[in-house]
N, C-alpha and C positions, 0 to 999 in steps of 0.2 A: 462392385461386389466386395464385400468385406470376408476376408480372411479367418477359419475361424481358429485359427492356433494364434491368434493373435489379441491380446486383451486390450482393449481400448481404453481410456479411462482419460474422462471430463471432469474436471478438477475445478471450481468456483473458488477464487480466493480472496480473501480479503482485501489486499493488493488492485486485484482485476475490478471488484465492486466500487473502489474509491476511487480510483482513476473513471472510470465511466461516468460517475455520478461528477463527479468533480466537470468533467470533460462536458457532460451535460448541462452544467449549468454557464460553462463558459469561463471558468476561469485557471489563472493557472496555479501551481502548490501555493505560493504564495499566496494569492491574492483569497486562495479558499481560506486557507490558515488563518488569515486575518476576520475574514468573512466569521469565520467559528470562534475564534477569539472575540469577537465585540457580540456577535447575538446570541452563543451556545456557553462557551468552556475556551478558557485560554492554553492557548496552544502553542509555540514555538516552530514558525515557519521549518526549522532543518529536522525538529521531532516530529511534523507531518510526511515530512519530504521521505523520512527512514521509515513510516509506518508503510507509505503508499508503495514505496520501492520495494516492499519485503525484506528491510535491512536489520529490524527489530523484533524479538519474538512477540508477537501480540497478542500470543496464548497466556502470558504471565499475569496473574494476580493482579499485578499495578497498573495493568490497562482496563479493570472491570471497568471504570470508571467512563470511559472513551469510548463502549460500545452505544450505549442508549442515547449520547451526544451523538456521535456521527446518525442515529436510525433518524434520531430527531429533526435534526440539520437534512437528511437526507431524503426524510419522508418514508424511508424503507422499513419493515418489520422487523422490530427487535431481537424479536427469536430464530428468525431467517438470519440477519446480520450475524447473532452470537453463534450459529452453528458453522456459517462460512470461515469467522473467526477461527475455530477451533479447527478446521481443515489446512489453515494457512501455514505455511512454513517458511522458515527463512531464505530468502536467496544468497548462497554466498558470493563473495566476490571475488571474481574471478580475470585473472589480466587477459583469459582468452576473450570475454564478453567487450563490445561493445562499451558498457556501461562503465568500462574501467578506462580511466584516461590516465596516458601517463607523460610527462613533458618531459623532452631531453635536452639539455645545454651544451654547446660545444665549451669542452675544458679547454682551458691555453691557448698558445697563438694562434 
């Protein structure tokens, strides 16, 4: 039973669509990155790796160009793609997460 003083809210993010698709086809950031570099649009393995992670805004201007590649590449609808786009927001980084690794060295003797 769902609560109803409670707003629920399913979120599709651009982030969530690359990973799956990626995940679907079998490969990992790299290997997709490559993959889209030699038959789509060249791409920079560490600047796919920050779109996929939400590390990058992808709403900005200078990625019009990266939606229609990845629909292409992914087989998914364009206009579906560009509207997830515009949902997507950044994930910051944060040392509480997982995602954040941090290495410590013992100083001196």
């Amino acid at each position: 039973m769902i609560n109803d003083d409670v707003e629920l809210q399913s979120l599709i993010t651009l982030d969530r669509v690359l990973w799956t698709g990626r995940r679907k086809l079998g490969l990992s950031q790299r290997e997709f990155a490559k993959e889209l570099s030699d038959k789509v649009h060249q791409i920079d393995h560490s600047v796919y790796s920050k779109i996929e992670n939400a590390r990058i805004d992808i709403r900005f201007a200078e990625w019009d160009w990266l939606i229609p590649k990845l629909a292409q590449w992914l087989q998914i609808d364009y206009r579906w793609l560009q509207s997830i786009r515009q949902q997507t927001n950044v994930k910051p980084l944060s040392s509480d997460t997982p995602a954040f690794v941090t290495y410590a060295r013992k100083l001196g003797g």
